[in-house]
Each structure stands twice: as C-alpha cells, then as structure tokens.
N, C-alpha and C positions, 0 to 999 in steps of 0.2 A: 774838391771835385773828384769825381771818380774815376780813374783808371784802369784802362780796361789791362794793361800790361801789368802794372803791381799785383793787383785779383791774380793774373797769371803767374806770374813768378812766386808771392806769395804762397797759393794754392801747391804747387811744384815743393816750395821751400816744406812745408808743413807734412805733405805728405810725405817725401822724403824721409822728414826730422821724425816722422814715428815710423818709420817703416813700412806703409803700408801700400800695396800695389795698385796699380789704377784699378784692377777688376776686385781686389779686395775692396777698394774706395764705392766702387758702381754698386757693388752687389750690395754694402752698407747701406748705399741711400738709397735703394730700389731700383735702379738706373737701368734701362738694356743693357749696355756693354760698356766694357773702358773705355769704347771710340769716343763718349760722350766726354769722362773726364781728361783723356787727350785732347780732345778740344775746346775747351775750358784753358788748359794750360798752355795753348798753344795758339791763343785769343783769337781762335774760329768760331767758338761761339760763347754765346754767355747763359748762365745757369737762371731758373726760373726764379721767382722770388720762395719758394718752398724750395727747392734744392738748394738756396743760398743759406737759408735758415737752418737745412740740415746740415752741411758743409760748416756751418760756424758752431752749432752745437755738436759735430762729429770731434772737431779738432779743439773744442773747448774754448774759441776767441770770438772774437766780437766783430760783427759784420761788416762794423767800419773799418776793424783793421782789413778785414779782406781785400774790402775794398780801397784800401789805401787813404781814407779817412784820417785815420790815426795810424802810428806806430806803436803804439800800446797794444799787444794781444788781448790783455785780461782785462781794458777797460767796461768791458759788460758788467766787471765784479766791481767798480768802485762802488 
C-alpha cells in the first residue's frame, strides 16, 4: 500500500544522498518553484503521475520504491 510519508522521506533521502537542492530538483523536472518539492517532502502535497515518472527516472529508482512499494531502489532493472 502506498505511503504517503515514505514518498516523503524517501524523496528528502535521495535528494539529499546526491546533493541536489530543491530548486535544483524543480528546475530539473520543469516544476515552478522548490515550494512544489518542499511540499512533496513535507506530505502537503503529492506529485502528479508525470512528475512521479520523472522524479523516479531523475534519481534512477523505481516508482515503487518511492512509493514505499519496495525497498529495492534498482528493482526497475531486474
């Protein structure tokens, strides 16, 4: 089942783990502003099904990890 806190933490974890800033994150996926991935991570709101697809191919894992489906990052590649 899907979690909207893991998504959050997860997304937080990942960005973090490459370094990248929320407005570096937004301006990647087209986004207005960082407000949008501050609120993502801080499960105000939740991302559309294209910004989820870009968000899992931005960080190179697999949508169900995001979404707390799996714990596997790479299971897109089995």
């Amino acid at each position: 089942m899907f979690n909207r806190q893991t998504f959050a933490i997860r997304l937080k974890q990942l960005r973090k783990q490459n370094n990248v800033s929320m407005q570096k994150l937004a301006e990647a996926l087209n986004l207005k502003s960082k407000a949008a991935i501050s609120q993502f991570e801080n499960c105000v709101n939740l991302p559309s099904l294209d910004t989820l697809v870009a968000l899992a191919d931005f960080f190179d894992v697999s949508i169900d990890f995001l979404l707390g489906r799996t714990d596997n990052p790479k299971s897109h590649k089995l």
